[in-house]
KEKE-3310 file (N, C-alpha, C; in steps of 0.2 Angstrom, whole numbers, plus 5000, padded with zeros to 4 digits):
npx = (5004:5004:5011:5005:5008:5004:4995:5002:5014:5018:5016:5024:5037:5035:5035:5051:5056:5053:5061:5073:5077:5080:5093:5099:5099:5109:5119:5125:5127:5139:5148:5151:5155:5168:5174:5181:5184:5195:5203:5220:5224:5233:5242:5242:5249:5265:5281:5294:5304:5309:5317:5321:5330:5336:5346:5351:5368:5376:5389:5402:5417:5431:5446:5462:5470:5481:5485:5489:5480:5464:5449:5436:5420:5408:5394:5385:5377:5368:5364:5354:5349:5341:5337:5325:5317:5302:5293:5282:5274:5280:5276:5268:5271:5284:5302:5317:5333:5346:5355:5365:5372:5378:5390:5393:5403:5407:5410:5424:5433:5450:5462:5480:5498:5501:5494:5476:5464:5454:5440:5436:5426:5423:5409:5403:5392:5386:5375:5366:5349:5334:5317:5302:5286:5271:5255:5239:5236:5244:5261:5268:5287:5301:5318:5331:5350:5363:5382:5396:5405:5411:5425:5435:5442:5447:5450:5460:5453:5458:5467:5468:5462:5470:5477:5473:5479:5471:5470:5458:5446:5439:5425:5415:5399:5380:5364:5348:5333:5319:5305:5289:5278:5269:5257:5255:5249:5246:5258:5268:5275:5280:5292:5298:5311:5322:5340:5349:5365:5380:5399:5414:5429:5447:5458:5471:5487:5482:5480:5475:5466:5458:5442:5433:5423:5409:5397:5384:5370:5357:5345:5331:5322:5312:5307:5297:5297:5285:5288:5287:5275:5269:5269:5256:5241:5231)
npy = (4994:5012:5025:5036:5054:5063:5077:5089:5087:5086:5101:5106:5100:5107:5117:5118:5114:5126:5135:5132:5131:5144:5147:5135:5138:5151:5151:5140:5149:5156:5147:5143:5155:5158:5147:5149:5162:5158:5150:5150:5162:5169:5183:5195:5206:5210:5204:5206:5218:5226:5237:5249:5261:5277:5290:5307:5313:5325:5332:5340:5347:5336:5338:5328:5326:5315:5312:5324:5333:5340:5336:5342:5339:5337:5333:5317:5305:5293:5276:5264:5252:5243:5232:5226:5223:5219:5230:5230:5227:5235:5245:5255:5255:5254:5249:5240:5237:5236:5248:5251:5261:5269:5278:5278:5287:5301:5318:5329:5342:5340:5343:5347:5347:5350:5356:5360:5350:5342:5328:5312:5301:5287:5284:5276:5270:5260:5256:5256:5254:5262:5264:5275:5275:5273:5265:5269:5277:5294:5297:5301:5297:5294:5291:5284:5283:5275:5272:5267:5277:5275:5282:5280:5272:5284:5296:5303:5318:5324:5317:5303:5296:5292:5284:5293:5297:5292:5278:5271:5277:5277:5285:5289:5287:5297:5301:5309:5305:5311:5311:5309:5297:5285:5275:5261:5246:5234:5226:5237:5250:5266:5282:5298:5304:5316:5314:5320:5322:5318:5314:5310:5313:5306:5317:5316:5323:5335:5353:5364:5371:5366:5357:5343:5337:5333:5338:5329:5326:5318:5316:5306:5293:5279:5264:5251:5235:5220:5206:5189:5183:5189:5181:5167:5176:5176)
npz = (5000:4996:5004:5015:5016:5030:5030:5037:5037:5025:5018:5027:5021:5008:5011:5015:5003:4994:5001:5000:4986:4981:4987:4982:4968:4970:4973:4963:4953:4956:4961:4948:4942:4951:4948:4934:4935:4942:4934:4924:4911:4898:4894:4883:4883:4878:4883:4880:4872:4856:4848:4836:4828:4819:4818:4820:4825:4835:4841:4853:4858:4859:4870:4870:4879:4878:4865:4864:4854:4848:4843:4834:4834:4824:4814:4812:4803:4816:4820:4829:4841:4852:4868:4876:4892:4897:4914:4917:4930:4939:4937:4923:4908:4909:4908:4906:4900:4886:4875:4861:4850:4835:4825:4811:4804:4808:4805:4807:4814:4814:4825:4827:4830:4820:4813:4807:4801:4790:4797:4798:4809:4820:4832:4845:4855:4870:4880:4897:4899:4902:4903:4902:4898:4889:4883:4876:4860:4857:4868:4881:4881:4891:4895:4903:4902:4903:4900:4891:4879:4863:4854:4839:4824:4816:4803:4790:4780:4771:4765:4759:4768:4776:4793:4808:4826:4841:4842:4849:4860:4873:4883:4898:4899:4899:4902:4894:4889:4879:4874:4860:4860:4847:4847:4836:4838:4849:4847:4841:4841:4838:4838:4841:4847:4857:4861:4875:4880:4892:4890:4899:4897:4899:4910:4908:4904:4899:4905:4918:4914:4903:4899:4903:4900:4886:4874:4869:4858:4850:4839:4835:4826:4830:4830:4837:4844:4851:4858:4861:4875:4890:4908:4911:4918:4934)
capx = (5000:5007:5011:5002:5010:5002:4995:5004:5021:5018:5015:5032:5041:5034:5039:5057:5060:5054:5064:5079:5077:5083:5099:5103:5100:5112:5127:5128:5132:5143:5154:5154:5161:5175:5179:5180:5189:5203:5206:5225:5222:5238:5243:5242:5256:5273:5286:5303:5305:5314:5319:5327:5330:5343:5345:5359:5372:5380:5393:5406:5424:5433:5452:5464:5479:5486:5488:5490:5474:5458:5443:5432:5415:5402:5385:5385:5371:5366:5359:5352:5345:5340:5332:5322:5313:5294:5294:5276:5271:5282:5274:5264:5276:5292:5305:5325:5337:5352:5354:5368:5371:5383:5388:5402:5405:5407:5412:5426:5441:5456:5468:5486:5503:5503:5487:5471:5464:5446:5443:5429:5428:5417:5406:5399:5390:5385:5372:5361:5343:5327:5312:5296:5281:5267:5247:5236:5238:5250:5264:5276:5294:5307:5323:5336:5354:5372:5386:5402:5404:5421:5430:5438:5443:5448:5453:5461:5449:5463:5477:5467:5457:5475:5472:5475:5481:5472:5467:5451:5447:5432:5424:5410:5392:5374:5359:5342:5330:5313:5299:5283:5278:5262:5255:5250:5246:5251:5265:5271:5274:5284:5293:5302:5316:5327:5342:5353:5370:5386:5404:5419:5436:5453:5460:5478:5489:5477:5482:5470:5457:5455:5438:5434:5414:5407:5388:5381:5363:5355:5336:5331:5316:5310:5300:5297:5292:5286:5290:5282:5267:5269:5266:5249:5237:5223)
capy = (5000:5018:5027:5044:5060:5067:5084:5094:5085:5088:5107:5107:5098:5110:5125:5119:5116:5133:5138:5130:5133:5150:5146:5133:5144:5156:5145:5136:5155:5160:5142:5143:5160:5156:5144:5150:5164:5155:5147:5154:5168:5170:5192:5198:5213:5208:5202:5209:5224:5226:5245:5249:5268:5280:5299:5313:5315:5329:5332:5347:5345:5331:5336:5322:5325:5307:5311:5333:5335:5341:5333:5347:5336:5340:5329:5312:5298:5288:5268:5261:5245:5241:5225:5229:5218:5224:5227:5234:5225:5240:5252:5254:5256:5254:5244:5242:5235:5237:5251:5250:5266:5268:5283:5276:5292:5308:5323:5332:5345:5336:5347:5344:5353:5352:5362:5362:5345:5338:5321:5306:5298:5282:5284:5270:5270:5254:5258:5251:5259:5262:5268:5277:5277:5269:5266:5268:5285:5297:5294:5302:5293:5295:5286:5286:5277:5276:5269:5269:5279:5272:5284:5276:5275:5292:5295:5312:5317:5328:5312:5296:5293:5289:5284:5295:5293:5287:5270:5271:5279:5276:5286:5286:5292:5295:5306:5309:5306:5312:5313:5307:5290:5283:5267:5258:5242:5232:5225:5241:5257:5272:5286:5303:5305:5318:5313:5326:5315:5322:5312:5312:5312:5308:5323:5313:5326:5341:5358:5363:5374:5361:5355:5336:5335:5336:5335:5322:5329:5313:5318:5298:5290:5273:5259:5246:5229:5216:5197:5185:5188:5189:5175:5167:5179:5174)
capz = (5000:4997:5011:5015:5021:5033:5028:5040:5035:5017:5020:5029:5015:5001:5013:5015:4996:4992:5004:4999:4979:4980:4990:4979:4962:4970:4974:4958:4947:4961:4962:4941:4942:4953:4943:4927:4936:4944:4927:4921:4906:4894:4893:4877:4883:4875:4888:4878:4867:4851:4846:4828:4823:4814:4818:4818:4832:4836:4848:4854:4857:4864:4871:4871:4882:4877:4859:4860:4850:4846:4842:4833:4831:4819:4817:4807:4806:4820:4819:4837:4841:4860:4869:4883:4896:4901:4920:4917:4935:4944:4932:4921:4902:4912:4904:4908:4893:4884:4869:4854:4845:4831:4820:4807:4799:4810:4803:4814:4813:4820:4827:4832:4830:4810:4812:4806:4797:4789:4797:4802:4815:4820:4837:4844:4863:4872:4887:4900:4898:4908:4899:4905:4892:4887:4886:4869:4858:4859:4875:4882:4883:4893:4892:4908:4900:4903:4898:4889:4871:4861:4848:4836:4817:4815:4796:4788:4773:4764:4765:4756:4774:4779:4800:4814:4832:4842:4837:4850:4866:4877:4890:4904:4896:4903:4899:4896:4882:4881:4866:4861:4855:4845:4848:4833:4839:4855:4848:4838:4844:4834:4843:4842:4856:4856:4870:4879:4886:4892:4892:4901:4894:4905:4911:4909:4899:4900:4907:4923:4911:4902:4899:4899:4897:4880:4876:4865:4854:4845:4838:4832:4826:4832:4829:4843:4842:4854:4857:4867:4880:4898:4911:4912:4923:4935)
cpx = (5004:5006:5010:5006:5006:5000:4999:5013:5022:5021:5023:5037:5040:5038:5048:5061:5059:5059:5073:5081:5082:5090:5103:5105:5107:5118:5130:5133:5139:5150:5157:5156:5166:5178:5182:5186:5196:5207:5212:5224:5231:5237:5243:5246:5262:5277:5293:5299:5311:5314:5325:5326:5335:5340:5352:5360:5375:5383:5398:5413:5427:5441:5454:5473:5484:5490:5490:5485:5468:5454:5434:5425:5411:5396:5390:5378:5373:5365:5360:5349:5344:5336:5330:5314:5308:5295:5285:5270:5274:5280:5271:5268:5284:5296:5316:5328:5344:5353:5361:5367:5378:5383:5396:5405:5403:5411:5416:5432:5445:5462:5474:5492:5504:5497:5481:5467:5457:5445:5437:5431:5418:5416:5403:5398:5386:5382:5366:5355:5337:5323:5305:5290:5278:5260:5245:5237:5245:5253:5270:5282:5299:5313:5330:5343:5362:5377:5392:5403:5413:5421:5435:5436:5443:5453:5454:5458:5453:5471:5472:5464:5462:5473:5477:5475:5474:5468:5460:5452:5439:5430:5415:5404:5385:5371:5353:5339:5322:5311:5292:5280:5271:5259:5250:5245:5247:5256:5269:5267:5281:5284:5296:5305:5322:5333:5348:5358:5376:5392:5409:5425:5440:5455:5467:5482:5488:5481:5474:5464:5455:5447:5436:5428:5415:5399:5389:5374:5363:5346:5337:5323:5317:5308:5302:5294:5290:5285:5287:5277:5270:5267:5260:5247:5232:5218)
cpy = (5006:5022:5034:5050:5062:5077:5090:5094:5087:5096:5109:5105:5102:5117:5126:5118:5121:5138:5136:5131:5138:5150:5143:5137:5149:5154:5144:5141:5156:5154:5140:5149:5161:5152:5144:5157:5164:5153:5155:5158:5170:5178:5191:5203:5209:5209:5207:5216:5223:5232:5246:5257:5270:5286:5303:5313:5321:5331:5337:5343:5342:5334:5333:5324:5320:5310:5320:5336:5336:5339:5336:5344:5341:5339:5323:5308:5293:5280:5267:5257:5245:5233:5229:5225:5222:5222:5231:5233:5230:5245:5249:5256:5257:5249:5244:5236:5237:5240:5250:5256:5265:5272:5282:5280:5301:5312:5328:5338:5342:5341:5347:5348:5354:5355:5359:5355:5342:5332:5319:5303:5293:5285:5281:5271:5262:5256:5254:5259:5257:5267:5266:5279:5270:5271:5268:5276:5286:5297:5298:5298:5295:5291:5287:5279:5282:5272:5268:5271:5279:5278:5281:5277:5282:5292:5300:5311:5317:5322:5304:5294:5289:5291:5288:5294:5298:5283:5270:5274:5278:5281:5283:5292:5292:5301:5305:5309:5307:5314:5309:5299:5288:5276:5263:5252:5239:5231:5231:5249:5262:5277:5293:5306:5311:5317:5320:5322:5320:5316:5314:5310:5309:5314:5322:5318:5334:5346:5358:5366:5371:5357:5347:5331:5337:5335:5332:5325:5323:5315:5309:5297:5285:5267:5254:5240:5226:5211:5198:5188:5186:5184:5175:5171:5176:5177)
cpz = (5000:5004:5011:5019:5023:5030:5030:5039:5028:5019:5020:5024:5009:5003:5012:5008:4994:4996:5002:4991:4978:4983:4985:4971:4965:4972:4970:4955:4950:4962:4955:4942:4947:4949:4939:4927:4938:4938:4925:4914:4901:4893:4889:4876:4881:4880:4889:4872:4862:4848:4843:4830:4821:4819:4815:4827:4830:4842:4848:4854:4861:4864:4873:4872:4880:4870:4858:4857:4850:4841:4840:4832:4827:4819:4811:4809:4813:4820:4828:4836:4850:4861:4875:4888:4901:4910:4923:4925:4941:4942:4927:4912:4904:4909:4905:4903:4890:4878:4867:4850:4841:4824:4816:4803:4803:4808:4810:4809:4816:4819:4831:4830:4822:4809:4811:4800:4795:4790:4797:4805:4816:4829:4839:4854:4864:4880:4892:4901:4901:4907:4904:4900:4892:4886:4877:4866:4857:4864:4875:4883:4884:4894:4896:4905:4902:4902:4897:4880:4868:4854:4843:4829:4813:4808:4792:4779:4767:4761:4765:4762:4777:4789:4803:4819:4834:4840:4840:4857:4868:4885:4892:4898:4898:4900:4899:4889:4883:4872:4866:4857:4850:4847:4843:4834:4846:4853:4843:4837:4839:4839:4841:4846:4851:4864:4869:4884:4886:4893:4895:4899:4900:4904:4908:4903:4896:4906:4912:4920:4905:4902:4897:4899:4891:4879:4867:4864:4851:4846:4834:4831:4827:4833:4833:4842:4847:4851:4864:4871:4887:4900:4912:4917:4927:4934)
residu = (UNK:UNK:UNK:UNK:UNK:UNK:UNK:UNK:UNK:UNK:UNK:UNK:UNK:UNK:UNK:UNK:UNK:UNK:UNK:UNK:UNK:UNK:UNK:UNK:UNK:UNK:UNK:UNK:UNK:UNK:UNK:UNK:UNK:UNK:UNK:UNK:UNK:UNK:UNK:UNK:UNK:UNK:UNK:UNK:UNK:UNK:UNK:UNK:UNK:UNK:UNK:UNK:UNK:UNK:UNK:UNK:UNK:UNK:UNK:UNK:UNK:UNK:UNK:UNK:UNK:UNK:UNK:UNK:UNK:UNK:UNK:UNK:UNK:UNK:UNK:UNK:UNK:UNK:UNK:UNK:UNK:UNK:UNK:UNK:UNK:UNK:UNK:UNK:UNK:UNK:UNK:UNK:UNK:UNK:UNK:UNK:UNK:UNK:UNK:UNK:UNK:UNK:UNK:UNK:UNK:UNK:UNK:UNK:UNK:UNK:UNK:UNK:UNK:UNK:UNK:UNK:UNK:UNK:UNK:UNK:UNK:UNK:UNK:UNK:UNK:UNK:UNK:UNK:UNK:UNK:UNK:UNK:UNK:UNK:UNK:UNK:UNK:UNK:UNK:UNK:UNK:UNK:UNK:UNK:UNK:UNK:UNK:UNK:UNK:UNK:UNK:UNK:UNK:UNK:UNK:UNK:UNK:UNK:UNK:UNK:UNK:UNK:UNK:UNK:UNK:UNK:UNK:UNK:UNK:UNK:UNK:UNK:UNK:UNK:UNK:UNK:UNK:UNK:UNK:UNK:UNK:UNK:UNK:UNK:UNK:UNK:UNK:UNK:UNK:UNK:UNK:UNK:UNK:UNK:UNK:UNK:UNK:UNK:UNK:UNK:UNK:UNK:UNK:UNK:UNK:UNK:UNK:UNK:UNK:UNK:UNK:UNK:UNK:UNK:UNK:UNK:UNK:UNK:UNK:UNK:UNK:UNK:UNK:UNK:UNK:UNK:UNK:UNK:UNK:UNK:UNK:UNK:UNK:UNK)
# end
């Protein structure tokens, strides 16, 4: 025989499922959207940085005690390359890397006891770099680097590009570069940086009014790439 519930049992039983219905409906979304959020999420921001451009350098005069001479500069071409590793989780388009510049054909006066001479001269800087910029649009970009900038291949115009002393010399270099960037896509960003750098010569050889800063002017365009994506995110 089927067994009867009680009217007043039933009752109870209808009351405690409609009472519980709503509880459970409101747990289930609530347990599917933790889960779906805890699930790892791959970034789509580029990890690494890769920065090509050209520009113009121009720099003042470099006196060189060792050799007796003057180092009249001019301006020449630029080429730069950098790498630069995103640290966009201490900031927000913050970035520290390693820049490469190189100007293989500076225009200079070289000056020494047979007077007055038309020359070139190679340029080449090697720095460690920490860039501030980012975000969609137009951006500002700042660019805190320093390093060491090598003189070298120094070649008298009027004498077959016959070489001049000294064979290379290397000083201490640092500066500041600031301009404005574009952002075409996430992984490619375009820029116009002008930097402002000074170096230091040795004094070795130099009289006391001697001067042994020189300033560094490079206006550069820039095109930026990203590689890889960032670690997965929760």
């Amino acid at each position: 025989m089927p067994v009867r519930v009680p009217p007043t049992s039933r009752s109870r039983a209808v009351r405690a499922l409609l009472v519980a219905l709503p509880l459970v409906a409101a747990l289930l979304p609530a347990q599917a959207d933790a889960q779906i959020l805890s699930l790892p999420r791959r970034s789509r921001e580029p990890q690494v940085w890769v920065q090509g451009g050209a520009g113009l350098l121009q720099l003042g005069v470099v006196q060189d005690g060792r050799t007796g001479t003057d180092w009249v500069f001019s301006q020449g071409a630029q080429y730069r390359a950098s790498l630069e590793y995103d640290l966009g989780r201490l900031g927000r388009g913050l970035a520290a890397g390693l820049t490469v510049g190189h100007a293989p054909n500076v225009a200079l006066v070289y000056v020494d006891e047979a007077g007055d001479r038309d020359a070139h001269a190679a340029v080449t800087s090697v720095m460690g770099l920490v860039r501030i910029g980012g975000g969609q649009g137009l951006h500002q970009v700042i660019e805190i680097q320093g390093g060491i900038v090598r003189f070298s291949d120094f070649r008298d115009d009027d004498d077959g590009d016959a070489a001049l002393p000294p064979e290379a010399d290397a000083d201490f270099i640092f500066g500041l570069g600031y301009g404005f960037g574009l952002t075409l896509n996430e992984r490619l960003h375009v820029a116009l940086v002008q930097d402002y750098m000074q170096s230091f010569h040795q004094r070795e050889g130099l009289g006391n009014g001697a001067r042994t800063n020189t300033t560094h002017y490079v206006t550069r365009l820039q095109m930026r790439f990203g590689l890889g994506s960032k670690p997965a995110v929760r």
